[in-house]
N, C-alpha and C positions, 0 to 999 in steps of 0.2 A: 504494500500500500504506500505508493508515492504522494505526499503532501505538499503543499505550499508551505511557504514560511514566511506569510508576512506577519509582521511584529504590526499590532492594533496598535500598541502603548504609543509607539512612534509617529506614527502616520495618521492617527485619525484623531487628531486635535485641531480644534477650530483656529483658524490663521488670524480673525479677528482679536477674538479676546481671552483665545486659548481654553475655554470649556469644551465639552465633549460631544465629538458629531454624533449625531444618530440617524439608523438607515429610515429615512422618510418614502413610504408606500407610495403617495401620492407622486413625488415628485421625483421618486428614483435618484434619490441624490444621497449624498447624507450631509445634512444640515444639521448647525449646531441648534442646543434645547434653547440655547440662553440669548444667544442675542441672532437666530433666525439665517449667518452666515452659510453658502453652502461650501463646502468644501470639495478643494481641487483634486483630493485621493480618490482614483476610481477602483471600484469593488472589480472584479473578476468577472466579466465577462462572457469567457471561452476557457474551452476544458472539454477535454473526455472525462462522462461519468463513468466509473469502472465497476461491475461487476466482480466480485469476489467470489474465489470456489470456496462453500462453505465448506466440505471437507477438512482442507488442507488450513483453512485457517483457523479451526477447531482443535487442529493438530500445534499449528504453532503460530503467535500472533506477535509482526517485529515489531521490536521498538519504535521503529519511525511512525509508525500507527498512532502514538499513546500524545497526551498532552493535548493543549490547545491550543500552542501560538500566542504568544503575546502574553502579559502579564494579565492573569485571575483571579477573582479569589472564591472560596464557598463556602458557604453555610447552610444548615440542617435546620430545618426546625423540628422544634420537639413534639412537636401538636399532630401535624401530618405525615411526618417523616419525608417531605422532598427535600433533594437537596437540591438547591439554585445555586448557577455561578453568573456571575457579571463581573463587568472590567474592575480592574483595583481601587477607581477612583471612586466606584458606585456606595455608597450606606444606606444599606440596608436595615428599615425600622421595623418594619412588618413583613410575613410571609406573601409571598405573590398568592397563593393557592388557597391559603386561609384566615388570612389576616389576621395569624397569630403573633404576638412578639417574643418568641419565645425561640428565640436564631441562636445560636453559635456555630463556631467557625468549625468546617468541617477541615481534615485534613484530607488532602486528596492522593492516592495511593498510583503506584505504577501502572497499576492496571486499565486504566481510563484510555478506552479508543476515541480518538479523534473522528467526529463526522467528517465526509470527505465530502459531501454536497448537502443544498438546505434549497429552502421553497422559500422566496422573498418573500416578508409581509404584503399584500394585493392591497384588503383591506385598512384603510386608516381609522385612526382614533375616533374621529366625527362621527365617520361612517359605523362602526363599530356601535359608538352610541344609539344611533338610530334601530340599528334593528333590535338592539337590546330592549330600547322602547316599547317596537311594535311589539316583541315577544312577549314583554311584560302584562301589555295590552290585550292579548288573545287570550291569555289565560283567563277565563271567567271564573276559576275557584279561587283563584289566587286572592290572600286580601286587596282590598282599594289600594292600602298606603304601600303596599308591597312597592311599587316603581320608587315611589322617592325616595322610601327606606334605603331599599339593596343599591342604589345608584349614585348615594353620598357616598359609598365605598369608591376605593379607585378600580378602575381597570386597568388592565395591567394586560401587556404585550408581552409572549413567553414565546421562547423557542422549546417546543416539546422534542426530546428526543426517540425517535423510531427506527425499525429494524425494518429491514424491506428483504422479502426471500422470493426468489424463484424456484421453479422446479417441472422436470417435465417427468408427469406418473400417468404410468400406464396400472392396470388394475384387473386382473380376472376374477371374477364375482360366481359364486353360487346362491341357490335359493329357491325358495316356494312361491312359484306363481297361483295367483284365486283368479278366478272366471266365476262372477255371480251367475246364478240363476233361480229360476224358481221350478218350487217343488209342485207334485200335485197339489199342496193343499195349499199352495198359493205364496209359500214360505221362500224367503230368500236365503239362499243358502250357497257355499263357495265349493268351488271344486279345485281343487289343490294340483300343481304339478309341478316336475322338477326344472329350471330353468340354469340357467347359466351362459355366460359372456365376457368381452371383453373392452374397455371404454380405455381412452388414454385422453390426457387435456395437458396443456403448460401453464400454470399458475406467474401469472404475470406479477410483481409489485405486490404480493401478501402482504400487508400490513402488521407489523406486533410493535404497538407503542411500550416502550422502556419506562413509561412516566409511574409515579409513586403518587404525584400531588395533584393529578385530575383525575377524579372517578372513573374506571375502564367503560362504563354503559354511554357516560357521555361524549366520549371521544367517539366511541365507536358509532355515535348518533352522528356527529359532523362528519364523519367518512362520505366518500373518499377523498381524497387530495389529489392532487395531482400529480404524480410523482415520474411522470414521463423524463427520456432524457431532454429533452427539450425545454421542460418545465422547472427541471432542477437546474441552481447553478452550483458548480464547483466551489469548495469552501473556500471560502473567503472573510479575516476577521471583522472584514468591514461591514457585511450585512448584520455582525452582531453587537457593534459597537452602539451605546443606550439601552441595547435590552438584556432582559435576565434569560437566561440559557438553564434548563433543568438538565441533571447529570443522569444517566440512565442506573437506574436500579435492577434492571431486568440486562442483566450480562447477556453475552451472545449464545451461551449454551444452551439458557434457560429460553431464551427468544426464537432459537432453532427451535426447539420441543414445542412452544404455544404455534409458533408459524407452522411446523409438519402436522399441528392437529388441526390447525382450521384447513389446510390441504386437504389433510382425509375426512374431514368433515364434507368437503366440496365432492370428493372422488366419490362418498359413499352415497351422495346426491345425483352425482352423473349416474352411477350404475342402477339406483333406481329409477332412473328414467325411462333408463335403456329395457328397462323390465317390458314387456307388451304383454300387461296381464290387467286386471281391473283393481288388483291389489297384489300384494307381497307380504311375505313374512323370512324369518331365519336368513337374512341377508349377511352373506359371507366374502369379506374382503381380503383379497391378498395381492397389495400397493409394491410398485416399485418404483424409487425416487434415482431419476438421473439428474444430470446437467444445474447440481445446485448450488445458486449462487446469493448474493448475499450485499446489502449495500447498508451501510449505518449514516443514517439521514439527520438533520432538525427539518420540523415543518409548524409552521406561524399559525399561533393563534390566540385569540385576547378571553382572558379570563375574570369575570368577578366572581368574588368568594365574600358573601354575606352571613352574619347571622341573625335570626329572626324568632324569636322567644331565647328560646333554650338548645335551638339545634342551629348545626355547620348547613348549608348551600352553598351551590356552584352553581352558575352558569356559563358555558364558554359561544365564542363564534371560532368558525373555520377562517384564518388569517390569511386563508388564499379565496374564498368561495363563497364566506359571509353567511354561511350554515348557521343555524343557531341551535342549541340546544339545554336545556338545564334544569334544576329541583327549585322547587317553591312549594310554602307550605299552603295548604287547604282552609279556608276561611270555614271553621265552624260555623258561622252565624249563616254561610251564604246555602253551607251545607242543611243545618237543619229549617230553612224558608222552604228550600225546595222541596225536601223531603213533605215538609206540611203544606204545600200548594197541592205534589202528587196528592197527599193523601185527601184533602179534598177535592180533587175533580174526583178520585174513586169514590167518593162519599158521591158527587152529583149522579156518574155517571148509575152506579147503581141505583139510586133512589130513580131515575129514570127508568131503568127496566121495572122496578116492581112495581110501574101501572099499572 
């Protein structure tokens, strides 16, 4: 795994008044927070995204892989257990994921691989806000104050870290095909036979997010991203210079294992398709994985993390695609109106039949 080496510390400081540029969505530049300058460091461009044989890299993973480039630093929090990294100059008061203050300084160990490409922020701040709005808005059980409450919180721009796996599995399947039919006495009933096959597919860009500090249901609600090579740029420290970077928790062993199960999850889906029966039972798998390779990604997206009586919420948007997705609590009062309007139309409705 060949990497770049540019050093952020150096190069992406504002020429004006020397604060810290940040990659702005909008204008594809990076521009400083503090006094709006943009800066003359251009991000990267061009690059081959490379594939990785998971094999061989499970076997031995070089050095040149590990580290981040450029001065970082990181802290844990104790609440959620994410750890976030951002540039040295960044202070950090509260958690990005749960707006806890409850941080210290992680030490970061040799074993840390370097993403080698990331998905630019698309969506900006503004924009961000906006659909958080609407979303907050659609929600009819949600309380009233719910938008202004969860929206005094910050939002926060995070680089999620994800594992991306290919693979091309082929798969011979056994099994019990049913063919309904009906009996003399009008009964439906299946008739059973032995079936068997063969299905092969390539699993393009599996997705397995590494993150700790956003709930897995809701990531996997903003899916998919875009992770074409087209769409990825080659890492570059400058797309993450201003924002918080989360450090993967889910190593690549454990990330190979969840990606080969959502695969055989897919393959055991192909071969029941492939069934030409009215149903199936005793569906029997036996997968074989070639050509598997393997890419370690960040991909953008803006998170708030509220709380609201006594419990933690999140809701995130997709930083490329502007998905929305998230938890909110249920307005008892809105809850039991309803519940007592039903119960009165049943009250009309009946008292109308017994005319």
């Amino acid at each position: 795994m060949q990497l770049s080496d540019v050093s952020a510390q150096q190069k992406l400081a504002c020429p004006a008044c020397g604060g810290e540029a940040q990659w702005h969505p909008a204008k594809k530049a990076l521009v400083c927070a503090y006094c709006g300058t943009e800066s003359p460091y251009e991000v990267k461009v061009s690059g081959e995204i490379v594939e990785h044989d998971l094999v061989a890299a499970l076997l031995s993973i070089p050095a040149s892989a590990r580290g981040w480039q450029g001065e970082r630093r990181a802290v844990k929090c104790q609440h959620c257990q994410a750890i976030s990294v951002f540039s040295s100059a960044h202070q950090a008061k509260a958690c990005d994921f749960c707006g806890s203050s409850s941080l210290v300084p992680f030490e970061e160990t040799g074993d840390i691989i370097r993403p080698e490409s990331l998905l630019p922020f698309a969506v900006d701040g503004p924009s961000a806000r906006e659909k958080l709005r609407s979303w907050y808005g659609s929600n009819f059980w949600a309380p009233n104050n719910l938008g202004s409450k969860a929206l005094t919180d910050t939002l926060h721009g995070v680089y999620l870290p994800f594992w991306t796996f290919d693979a091309d599995v082929s798969a011979d399947y056994t099994a019990e095909g049913g063919e309904r039919y009906k009996n003399s006495k009008g009964e439906t009933q299946v008739r059973w036979f032995p079936v068997s096959g063969h299905v092969r597919s390539f699993f393009d860009d599996t997705l397995v997010c590494g993150s700790k500090g956003v709930h897995p249901h809701l990531v996997q609600a903003v899916e998919p991203f875009p992770t074409t090579s087209e769409a990825l740029k080659p890492y570059d420290a400058g797309y993450l210079s201003g924002w918080t970077v989360e450090r993967y928790q889910l190593d690549l062993v454990a990330a190979a294992e969840r990606g080969r199960a959502r695969m055989l999850d897919g393959i055991r889906r192909l071969c029941a398709s492939d069934i030409r029966a009215d149903t199936h039972r005793h569906l029997q798998v036996s997968p074989r994985f070639e050509r598997q390779t393997f890419k370690h990604v960040l991909l953008p997206v803006w998170l708030v993390g509220y709380r609201y009586g006594a419990k933690d919420y999140q809701v995130i948007v997709n930083g490329a695609t502007g998905q929305v997705a998230g938890e909110y609590p249920k307005s008892w009062v809105k809850i039991t109106l309803a519940v007592i309007a039903a119960l009165i139309v049943l009250f009309i409705v009946m008292s109308l039949e017994g005319r």
